[in-house]
BALUM-858442 format. One record per residue (C-alpha): residue in three letters; x, y, z; residue number from 1. Coordinates in steps of 0.001 Angstrom, whole numbers, padded with zeros to 6 digits. Layout:
BALUM-858442
  type        u        v        w  seq
   ALA        X        Y        Z  NUM
...
end
This chain:
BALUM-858442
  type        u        v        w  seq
   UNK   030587   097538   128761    1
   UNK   030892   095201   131861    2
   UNK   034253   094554   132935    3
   UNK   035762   092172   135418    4
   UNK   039013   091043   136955    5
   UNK   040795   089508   134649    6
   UNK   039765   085485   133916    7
   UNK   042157   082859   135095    8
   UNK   041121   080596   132391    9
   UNK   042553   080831   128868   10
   UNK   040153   082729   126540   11
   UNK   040078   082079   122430   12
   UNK   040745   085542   120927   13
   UNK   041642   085597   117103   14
   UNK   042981   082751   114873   15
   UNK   045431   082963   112195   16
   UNK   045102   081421   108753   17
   UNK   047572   079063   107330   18
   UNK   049172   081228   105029   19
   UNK   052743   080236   103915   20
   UNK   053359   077688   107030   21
   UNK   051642   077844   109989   22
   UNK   047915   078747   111599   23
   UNK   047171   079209   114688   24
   UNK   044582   080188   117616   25
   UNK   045191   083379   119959   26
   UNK   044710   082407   123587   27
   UNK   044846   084604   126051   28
   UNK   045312   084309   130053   29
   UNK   045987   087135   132333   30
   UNK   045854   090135   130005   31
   UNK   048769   088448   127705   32
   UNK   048546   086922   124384   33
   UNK   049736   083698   123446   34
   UNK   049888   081649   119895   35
   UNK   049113   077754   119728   36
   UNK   050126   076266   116741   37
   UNK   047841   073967   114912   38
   UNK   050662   072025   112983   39
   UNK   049773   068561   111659   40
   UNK   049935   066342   114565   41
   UNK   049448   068592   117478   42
   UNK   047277   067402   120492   43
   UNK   044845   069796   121038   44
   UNK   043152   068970   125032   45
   UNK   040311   071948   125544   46
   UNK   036949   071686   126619   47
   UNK   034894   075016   125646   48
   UNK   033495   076846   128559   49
   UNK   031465   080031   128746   50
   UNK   031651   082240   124983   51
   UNK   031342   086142   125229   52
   UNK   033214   089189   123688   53
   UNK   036950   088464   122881   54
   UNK   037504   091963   123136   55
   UNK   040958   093287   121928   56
   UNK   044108   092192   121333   57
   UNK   047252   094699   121044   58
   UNK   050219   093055   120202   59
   UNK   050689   090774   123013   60
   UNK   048626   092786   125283   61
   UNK   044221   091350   125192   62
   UNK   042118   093654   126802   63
   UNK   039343   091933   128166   64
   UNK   035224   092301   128029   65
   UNK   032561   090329   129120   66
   UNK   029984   091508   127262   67
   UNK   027556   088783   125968   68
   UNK   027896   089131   122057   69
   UNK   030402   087093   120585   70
   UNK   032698   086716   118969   71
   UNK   032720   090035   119111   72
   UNK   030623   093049   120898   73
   UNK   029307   096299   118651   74
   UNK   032231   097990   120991   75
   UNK   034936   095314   119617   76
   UNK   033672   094938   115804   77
   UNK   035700   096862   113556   78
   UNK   033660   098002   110430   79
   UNK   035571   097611   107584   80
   UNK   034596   100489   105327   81
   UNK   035326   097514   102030   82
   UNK   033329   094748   103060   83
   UNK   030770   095747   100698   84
   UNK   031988   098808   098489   85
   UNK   031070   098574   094874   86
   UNK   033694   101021   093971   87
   UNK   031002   104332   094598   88
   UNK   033214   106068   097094   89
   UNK   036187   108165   098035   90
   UNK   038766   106008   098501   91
   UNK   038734   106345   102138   92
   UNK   042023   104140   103383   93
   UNK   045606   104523   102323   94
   UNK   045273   101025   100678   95
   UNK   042954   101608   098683   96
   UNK   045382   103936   096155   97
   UNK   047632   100789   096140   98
   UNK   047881   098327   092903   99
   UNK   045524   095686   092614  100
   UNK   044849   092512   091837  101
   UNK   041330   091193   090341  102
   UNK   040865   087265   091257  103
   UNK   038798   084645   091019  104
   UNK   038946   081709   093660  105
   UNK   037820   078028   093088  106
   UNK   037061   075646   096210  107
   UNK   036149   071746   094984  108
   UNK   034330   070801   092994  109
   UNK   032740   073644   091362  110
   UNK   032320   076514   093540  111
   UNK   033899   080462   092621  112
   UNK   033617   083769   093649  113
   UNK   035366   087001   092840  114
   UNK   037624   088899   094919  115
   UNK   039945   091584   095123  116
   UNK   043183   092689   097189  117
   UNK   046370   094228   096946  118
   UNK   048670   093103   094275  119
   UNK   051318   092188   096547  120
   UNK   049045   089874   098925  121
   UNK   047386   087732   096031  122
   UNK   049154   084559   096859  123
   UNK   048733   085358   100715  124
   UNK   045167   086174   100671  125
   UNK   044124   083012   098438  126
   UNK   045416   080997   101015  127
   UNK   043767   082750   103872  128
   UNK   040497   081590   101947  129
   UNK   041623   078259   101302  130
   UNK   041028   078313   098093  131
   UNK   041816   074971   095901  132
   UNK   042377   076831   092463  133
   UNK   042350   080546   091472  134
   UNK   042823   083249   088502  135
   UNK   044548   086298   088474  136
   UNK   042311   088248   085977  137
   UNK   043107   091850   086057  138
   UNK   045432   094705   087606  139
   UNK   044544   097595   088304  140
   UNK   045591   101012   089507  141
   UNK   043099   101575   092752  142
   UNK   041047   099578   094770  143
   UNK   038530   101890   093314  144
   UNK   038750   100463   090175  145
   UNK   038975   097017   091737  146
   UNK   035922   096903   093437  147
   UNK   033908   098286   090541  148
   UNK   035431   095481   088165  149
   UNK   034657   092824   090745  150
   UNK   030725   094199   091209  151
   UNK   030495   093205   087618  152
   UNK   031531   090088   087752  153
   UNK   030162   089295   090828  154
   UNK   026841   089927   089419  155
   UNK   027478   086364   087451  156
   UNK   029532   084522   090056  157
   UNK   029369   085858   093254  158
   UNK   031869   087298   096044  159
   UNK   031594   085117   099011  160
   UNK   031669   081385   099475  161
   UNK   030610   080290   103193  162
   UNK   032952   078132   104838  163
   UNK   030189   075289   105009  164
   UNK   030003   075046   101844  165
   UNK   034028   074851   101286  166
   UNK   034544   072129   103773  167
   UNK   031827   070289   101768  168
   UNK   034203   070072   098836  169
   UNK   037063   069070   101387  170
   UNK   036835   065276   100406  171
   UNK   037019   066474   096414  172
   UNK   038884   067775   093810  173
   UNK   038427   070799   091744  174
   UNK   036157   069979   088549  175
   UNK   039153   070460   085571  176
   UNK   036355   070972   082948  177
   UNK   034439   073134   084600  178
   UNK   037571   075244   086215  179
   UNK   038683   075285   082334  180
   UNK   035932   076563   080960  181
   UNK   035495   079336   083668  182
   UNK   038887   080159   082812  183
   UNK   038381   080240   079194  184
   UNK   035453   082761   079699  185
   UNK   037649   085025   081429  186
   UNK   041408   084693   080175  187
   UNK   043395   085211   083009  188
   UNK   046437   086440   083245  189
   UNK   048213   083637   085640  190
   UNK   046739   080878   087398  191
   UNK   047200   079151   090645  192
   UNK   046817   075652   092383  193
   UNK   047075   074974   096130  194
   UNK   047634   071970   098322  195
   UNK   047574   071807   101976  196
   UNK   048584   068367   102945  197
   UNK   045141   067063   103350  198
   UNK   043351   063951   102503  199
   UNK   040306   062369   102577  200
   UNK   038481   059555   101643  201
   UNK   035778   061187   103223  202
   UNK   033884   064498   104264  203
   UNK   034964   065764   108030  204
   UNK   032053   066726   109713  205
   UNK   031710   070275   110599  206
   UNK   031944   070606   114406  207
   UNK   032733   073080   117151  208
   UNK   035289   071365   119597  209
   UNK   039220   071909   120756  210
   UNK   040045   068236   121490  211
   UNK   041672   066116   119201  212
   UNK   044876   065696   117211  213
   UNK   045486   068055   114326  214
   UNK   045301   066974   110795  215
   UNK   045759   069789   109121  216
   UNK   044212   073116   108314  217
   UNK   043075   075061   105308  218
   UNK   042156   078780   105498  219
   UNK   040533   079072   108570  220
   UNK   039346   075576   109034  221
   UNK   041278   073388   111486  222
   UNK   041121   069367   110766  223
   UNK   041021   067284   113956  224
   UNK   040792   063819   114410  225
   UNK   039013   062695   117675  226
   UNK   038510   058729   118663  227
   UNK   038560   058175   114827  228
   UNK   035939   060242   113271  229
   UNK   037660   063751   111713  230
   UNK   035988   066970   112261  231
   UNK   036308   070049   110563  232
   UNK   036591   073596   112592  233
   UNK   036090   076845   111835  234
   UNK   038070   078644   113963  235
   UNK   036362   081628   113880  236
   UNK   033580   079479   115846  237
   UNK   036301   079135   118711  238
   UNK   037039   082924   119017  239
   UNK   035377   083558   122370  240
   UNK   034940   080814   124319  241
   UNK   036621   080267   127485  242
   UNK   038771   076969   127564  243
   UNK   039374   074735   130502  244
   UNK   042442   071814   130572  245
   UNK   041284   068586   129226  246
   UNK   039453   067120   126616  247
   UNK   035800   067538   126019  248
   UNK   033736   064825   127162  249
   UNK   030451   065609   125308  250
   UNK   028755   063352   122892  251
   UNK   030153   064236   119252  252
   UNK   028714   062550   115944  253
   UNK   030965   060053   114589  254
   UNK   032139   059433   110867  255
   UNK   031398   056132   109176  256
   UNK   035089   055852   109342  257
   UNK   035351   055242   112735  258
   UNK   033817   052350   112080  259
   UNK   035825   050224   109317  260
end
């Protein structure tokens, strides 16, 4: 790993979901860790510099590394022994002897995937995916058991939905036949609808940028608005990059709506 002195400049380093009120980006300066909230109307004034490794954060406390991959390098990628378990395995984590929860999550119009978590997060983790609509459909003891209900269904639905293809559906609404009929074929035992303060009369336009004024965010998308058009962020696109004071000044694509 190549180190240097710490950077002077402020360096994207996580991002936190909107969950129950507030998202945010992790900056960090110095070897200390910082949170800038991304509520609705704050002025955002970054241009994006160099991108490598956003190495680790403790608490307050980032540890630095400049290696090249980002955002993260092999040494800084935590493998989460989960990400694809089918339920053929020892239970290796604490968690996974916990209660869970079976779900399926809708994102407009009429996209779903299957998921699973701990009972106790459902609610936290739909929002963390921005879902639009979702299902409770089973509990169950283990995450054992969890994962091997959710390879099932996944088989017919799916377990991931890319964040393109969610902030495609950002300028509609969930499908109420179709998310009925998906519910019908699997009975669930509760169901859920979310709202995050957003609307549009038309798509944002997925872009990579820090300057602008914030509309909004859902999951881990960040709405800005910048000289009229609206673009929407994945923040894990930001994790990395170095940012310097003031706007950018590049060339962005601009919405038909910054022209009526």
């Amino acid at each position: 790993m190549r180190l240097r002195a710490e950077p002077r400049d402020v360096q994207v380093v996580g991002y936190r979901a909107r969950v129950d009120e507030h998202a945010g980006l992790l900056l960090a300066t110095e070897g200390s860790v910082t949170t800038k909230r991304l509520d609705p109307g704050t002025e955002l004034a970054y241009t994006l510099g160099e991108r490598h490794c956003a190495g680790a954060v403790d608490g307050d406390r980032h540890f630095h590394c400049n290696n090249d991959s980002a955002p993260y390098c092999p040494e800084h990628t935590d493998i989460w022994p989960c990400a694809r378990c089918t339920g053929d395995c020892d239970k290796p984590l604490e968690t996974c002897d916990e209660e869970h929860a079976v779900y399926l999550a809708a994102f407009a119009p009429d996209v779903s995937k299957v998921g699973v978590t701990r009972s106790w997060r459902l609610e936290t983790r739909l929002r963390e995916q921005g879902a639009d609509r979702a299902a409770h459909l089973r509990t169950v003891a283990d995450g054992r058991i969890a994962r091997q209900v959710e390879a099932d269904i996944a088989a017919e639905l799916g377990d991931r939905v890319r964040v393109p293809t969610k902030v495609s559906g950002f300028d509609q609404s969930v499908d109420a036949d179709w998310w009925a009929s998906l519910c019908e074929r699997y009975d669930p035992l509760a169901t859920y609808e979310f709202e995050y303060g957003l609307d549009f009369s038309d798509r944002p336009m997925a872009e990579t940028l820090a300057t602008g004024t914030v509309r909004g965010t859902k999951g881990r998308v960040a709405v800005l608005e910048n000289n009229g058009s609206v673009y929407a962020v994945d923040l894990r696109q930001l994790v990395g990059y170095e940012l310097t004071d003031g706007g950018t000044d590049r060339d962005l694509q601009s919405s038909l709506g910054a022209f009526g």
